[in-house]
VOPAGU-2260 file (C-alpha; in pm, 1 decimal, decimal comma):
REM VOPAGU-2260
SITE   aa  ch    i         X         Y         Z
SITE  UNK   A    0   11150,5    8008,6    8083,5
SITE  UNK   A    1   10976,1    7774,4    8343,5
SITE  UNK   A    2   10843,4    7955,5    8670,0
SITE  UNK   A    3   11002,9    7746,4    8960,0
SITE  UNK   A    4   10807,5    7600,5    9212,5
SITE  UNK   A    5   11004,8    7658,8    9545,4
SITE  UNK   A    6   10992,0    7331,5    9821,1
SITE  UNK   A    7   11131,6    7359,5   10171,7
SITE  UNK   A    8   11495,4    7363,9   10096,0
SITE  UNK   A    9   11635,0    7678,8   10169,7
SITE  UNK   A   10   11767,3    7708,9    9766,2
SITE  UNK   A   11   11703,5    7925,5    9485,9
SITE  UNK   A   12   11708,6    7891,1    9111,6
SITE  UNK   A   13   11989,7    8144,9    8929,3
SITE  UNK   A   14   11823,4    8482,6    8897,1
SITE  UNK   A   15   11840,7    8456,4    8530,1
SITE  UNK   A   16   11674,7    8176,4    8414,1
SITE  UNK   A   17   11352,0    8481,4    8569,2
SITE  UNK   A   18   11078,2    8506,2    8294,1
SITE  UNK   A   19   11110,6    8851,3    8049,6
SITE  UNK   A   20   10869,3    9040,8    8360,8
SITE  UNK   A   21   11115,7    8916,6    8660,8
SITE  UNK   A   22   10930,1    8663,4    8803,2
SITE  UNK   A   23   11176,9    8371,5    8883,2
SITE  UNK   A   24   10980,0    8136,9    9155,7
SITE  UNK   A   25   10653,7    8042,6    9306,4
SITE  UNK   A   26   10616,2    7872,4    9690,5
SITE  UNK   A   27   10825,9    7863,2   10003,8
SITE  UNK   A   28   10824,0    8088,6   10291,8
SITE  UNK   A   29   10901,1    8426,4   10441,3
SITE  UNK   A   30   11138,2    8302,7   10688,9
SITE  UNK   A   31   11422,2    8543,0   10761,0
SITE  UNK   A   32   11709,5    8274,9   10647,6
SITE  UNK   A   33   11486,3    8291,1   10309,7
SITE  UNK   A   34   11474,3    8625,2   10289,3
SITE  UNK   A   35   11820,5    8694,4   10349,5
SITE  UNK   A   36   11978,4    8412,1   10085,3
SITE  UNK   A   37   11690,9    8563,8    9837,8
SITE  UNK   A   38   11865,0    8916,1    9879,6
SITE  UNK   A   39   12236,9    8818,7    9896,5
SITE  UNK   A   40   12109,2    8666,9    9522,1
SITE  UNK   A   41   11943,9    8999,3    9391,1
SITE  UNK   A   42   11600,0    8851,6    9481,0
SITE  UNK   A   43   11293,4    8996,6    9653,9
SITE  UNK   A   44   10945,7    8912,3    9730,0
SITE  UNK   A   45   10653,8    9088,6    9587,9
SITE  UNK   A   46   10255,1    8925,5    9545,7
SITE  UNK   A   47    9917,4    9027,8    9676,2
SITE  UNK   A   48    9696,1    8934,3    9973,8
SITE  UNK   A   49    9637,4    8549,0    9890,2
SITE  UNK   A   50    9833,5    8471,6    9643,5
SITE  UNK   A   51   10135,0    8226,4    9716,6
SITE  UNK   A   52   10462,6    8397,7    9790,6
SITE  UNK   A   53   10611,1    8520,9    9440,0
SITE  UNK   A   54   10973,2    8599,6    9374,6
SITE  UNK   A   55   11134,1    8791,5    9140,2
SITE  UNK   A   56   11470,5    8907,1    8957,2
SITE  UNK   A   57   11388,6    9186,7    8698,1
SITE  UNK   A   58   11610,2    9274,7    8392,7
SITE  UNK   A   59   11732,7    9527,9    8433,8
SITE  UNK   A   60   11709,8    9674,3    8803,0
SITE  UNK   A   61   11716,0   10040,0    8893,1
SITE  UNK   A   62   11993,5   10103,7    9130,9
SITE  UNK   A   63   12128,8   10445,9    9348,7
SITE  UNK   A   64   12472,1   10442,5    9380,1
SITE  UNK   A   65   12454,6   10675,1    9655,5
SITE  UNK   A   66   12728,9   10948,0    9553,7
SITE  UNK   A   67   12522,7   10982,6    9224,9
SITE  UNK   A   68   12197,0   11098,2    9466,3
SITE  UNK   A   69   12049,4   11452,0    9290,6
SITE  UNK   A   70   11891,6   11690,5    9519,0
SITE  UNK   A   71   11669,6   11922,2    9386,1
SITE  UNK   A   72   11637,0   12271,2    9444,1
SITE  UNK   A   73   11315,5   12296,5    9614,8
SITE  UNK   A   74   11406,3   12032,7    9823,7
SITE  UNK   A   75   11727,5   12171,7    9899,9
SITE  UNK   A   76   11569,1   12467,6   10042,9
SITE  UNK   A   77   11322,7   12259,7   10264,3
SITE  UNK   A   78   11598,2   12080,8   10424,6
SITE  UNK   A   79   11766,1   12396,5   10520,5
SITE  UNK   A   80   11424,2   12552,5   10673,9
SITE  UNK   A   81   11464,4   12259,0   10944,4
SITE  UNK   A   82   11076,8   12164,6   10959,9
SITE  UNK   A   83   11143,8   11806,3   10948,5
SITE  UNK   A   84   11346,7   11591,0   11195,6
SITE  UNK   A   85   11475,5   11291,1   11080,6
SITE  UNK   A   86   11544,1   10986,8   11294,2
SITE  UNK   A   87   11664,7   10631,1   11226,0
SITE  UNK   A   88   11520,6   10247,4   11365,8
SITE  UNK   A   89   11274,3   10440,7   11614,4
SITE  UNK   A   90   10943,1   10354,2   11466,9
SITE  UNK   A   91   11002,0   10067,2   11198,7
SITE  UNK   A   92   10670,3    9938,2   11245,2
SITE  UNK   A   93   10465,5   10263,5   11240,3
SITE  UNK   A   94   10690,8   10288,9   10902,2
SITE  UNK   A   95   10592,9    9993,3   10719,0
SITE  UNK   A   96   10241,7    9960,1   10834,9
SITE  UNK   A   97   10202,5   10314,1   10696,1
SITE  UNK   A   98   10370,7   10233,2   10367,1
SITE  UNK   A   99   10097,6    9939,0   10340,5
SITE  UNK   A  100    9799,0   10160,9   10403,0
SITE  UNK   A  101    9938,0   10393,2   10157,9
SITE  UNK   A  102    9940,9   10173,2    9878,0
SITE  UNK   A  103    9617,3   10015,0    9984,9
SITE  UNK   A  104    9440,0   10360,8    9949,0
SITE  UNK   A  105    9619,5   10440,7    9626,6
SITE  UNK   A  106    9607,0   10094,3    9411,5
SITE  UNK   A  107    9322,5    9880,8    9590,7
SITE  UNK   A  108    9521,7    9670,8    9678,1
SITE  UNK   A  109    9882,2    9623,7    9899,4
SITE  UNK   A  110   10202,5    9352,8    9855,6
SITE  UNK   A  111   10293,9    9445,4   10237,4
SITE  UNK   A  112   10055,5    9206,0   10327,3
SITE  UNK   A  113   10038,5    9116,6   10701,1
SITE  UNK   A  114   10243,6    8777,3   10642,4
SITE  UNK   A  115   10510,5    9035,5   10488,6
SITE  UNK   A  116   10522,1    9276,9   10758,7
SITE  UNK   A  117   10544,3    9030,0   11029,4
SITE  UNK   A  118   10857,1    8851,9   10872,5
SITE  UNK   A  119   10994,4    9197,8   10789,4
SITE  UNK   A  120   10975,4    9322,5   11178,5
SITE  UNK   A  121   11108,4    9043,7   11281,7
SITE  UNK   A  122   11427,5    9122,4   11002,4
SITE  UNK   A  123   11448,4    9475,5   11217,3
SITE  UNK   A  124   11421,1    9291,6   11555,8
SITE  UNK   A  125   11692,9    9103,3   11402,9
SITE  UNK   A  126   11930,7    9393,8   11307,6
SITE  UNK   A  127   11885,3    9343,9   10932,4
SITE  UNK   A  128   11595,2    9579,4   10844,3
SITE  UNK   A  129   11604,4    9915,2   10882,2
SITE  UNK   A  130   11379,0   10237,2   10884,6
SITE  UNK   A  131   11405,1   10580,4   10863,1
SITE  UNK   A  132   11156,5   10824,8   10996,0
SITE  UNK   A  133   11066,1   11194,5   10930,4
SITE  UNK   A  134   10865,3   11393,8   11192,9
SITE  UNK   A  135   10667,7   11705,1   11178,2
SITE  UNK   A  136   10537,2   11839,8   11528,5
SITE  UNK   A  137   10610,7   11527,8   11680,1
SITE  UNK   A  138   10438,3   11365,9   11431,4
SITE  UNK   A  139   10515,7   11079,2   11200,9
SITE  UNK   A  140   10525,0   11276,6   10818,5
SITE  UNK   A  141   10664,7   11001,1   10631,6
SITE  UNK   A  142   10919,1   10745,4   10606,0
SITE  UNK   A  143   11098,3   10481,4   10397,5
SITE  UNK   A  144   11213,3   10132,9   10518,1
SITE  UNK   A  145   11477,4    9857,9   10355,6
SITE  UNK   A  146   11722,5    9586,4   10412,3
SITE  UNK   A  147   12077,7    9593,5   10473,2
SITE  UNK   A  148   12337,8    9297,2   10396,7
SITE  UNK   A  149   12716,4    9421,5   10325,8
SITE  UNK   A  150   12740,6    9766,4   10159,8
SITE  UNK   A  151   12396,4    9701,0   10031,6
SITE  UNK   A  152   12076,0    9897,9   10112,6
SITE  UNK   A  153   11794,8    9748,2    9917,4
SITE  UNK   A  154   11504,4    9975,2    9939,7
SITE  UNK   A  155   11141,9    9816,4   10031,7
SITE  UNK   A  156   10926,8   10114,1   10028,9
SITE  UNK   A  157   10810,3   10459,7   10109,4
SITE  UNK   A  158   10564,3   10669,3   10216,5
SITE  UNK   A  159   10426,4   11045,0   10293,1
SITE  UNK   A  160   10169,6   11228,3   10495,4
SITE  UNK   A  161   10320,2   11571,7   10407,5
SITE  UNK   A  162   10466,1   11690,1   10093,7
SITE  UNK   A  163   10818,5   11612,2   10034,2
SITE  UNK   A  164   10848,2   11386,4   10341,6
SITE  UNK   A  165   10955,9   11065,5   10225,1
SITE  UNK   A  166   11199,6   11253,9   10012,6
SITE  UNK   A  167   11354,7   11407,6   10289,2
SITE  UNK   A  168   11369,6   11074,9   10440,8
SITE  UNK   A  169   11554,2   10905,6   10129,0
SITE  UNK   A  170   11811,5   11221,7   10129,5
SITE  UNK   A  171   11884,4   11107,3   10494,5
SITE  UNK   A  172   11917,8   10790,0   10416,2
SITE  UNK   A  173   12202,4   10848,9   10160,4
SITE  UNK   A  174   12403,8   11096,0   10286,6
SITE  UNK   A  175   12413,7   10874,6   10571,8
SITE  UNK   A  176   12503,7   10572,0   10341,8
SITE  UNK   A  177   12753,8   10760,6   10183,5
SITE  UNK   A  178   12938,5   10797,6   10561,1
SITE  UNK   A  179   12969,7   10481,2   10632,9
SITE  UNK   A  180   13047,9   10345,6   10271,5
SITE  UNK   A  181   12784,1   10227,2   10116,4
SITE  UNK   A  182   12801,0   10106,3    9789,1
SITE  UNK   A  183   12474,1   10011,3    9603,8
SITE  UNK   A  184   12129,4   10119,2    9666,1
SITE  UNK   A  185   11846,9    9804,0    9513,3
SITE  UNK   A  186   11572,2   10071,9    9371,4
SITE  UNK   A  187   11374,5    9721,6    9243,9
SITE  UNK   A  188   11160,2    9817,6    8957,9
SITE  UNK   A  189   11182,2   10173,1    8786,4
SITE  UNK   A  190   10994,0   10471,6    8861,6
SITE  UNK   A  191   11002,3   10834,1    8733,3
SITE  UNK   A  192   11039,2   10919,9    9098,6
SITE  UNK   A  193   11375,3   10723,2    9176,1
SITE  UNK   A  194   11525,4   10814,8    8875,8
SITE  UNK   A  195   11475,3   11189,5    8944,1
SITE  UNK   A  196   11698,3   11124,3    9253,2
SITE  UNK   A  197   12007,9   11014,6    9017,2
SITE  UNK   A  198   11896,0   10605,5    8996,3
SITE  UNK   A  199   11935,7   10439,7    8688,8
SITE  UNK   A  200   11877,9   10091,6    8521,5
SITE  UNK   A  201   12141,8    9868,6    8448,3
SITE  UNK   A  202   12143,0    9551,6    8331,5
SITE  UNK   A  203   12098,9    9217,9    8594,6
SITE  UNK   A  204   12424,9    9106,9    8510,3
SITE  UNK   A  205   12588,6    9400,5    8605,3
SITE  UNK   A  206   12340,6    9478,4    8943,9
SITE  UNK   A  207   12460,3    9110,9    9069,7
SITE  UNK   A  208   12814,5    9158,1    8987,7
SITE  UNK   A  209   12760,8    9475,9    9163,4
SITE  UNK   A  210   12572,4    9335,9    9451,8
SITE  UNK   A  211   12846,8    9022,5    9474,3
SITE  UNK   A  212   13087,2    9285,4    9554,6
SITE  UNK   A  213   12896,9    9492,7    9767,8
SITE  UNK   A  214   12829,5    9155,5   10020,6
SITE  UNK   A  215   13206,9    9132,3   10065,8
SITE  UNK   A  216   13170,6    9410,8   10339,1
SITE  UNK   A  217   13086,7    9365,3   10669,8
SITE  UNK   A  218   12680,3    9372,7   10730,2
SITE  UNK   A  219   12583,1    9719,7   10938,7
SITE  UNK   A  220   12358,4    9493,0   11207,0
SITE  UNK   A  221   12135,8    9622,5   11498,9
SITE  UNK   A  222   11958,2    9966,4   11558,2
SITE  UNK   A  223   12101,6   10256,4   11325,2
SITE  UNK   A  224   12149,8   10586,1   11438,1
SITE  UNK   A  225   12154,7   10913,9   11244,7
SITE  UNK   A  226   12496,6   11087,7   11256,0
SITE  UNK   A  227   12631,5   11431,5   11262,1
SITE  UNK   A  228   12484,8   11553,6   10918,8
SITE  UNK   A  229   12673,0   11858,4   10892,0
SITE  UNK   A  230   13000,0   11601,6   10905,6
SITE  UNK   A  231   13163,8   11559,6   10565,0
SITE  UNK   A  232   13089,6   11231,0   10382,9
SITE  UNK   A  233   13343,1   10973,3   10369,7
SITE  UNK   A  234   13310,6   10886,1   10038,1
SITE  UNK   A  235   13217,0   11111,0    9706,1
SITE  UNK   A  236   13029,3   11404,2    9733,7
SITE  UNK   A  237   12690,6   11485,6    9641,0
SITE  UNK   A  238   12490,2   11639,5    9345,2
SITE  UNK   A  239   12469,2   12003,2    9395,6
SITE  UNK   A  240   12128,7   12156,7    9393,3
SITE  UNK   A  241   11934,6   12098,1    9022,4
């Protein structure tokens, strides 16, 4: 398959024509009416600190539906200790600039380059990005950010100071999720991690008929705010303890 070269028309090519790795396009921008058409498709950016702007489509995608989340047992008990506080949209910078220093210490090298988080703040400023926070002593611990189009979370990245604390921050996320009927969590690419939370791979054809339904819902806009977590969930229930 031929790697599309992206001009200034606000079009993509269909997600499958992406080469065997993902990769479906080369070029364009990281304006938000980009971003959001390349997301209501099941696409996302991802490339390094001067390269041009890549975009891809993998086959298959790891997804969350969020009533299949799996809580461990050790982390089951550290949410009930109450160390952590949890809060939603009140540091989304702080968040992502963290997540980029993280993988900058870890792999060399970071994708949340400055050109990304710049178009991704302005997403949040915009109602469409969203963060989640956990605190220890006042502290930022750890954290996870994403975007959010129709019943759709698709998850961008995480990070932790302290042990478990991006965890706790993903549990938050989804029990929250669940609430207010979420269908579909976008994991992206596969990890060991993820999957230990109750994601799984399914094929592209079935994450964009997924996601296809998931857009016919309203989109959640502006500043999110944690709710009552001791309130039953709307929808499903979660994985007891492992």
């Amino acid at each position: 398959m031929p790697i599309f070269r992206l001009t200034d028309e606000l079009v993509f090519p269909l997600p499958h024509l992406a080469e065997d790795n993902g990769l479906l396009a080369v070029g364009g921008d990281l304006s938000e009416e980009r971003l959001l058409l390349a997301y209501s498709a099941g696409i996302f950016p991802w490339y390094s600190e001067g390269d041009p702007v890549l975009w891809w489509s993998p086959d298959p995608r790891l997804v969350l539906l969020p009533e299949d989340l799996k809580i461990s047992r050790s982390l089951s008990q550290k949410m009930k200790k109450g160390l952590f506080s949890i809060t939603f949209d009140t540091a989304f910078e702080q968040v992502i600039r963290n997540c980029a220093s993280i993988h900058l210490r870890e792999d060399g090298d970071t994708w949340i380059t400055g050109e990304m988080i710049d178009a991704y703040v302005s997403l949040h400023c915009s109602g469409y990005a969203h963060s989640v926070e956990t605190w220890f002593e006042g502290e930022l611990a750890g954290g996870l950010y994403g975007i959010s189009l129709g019943s759709a979370f698709f998850g961008e990245s995480m990070f932790a100071k302290k042990s478990d604390a991006s965890k706790l921050a993903l549990v938050a996320l989804v029990q929250q999720l669940i609430r207010w009927n979420f269908t579909l969590i976008d994991c992206q690419m596969t990890t060991a991690h993820l999957k230990s939370f109750g994601a799984q791979e399914v094929p592209r054809g079935d994450f964009l008929s997924m996601l296809k339904s998931a857009l016919k819902a309203p989109t959640k806009k502006g500043r999110w705010t944690l709710e009552d977590m001791n309130s039953v969930p709307q929808k499903g229930a979660l994985h007891p303890p492992l």
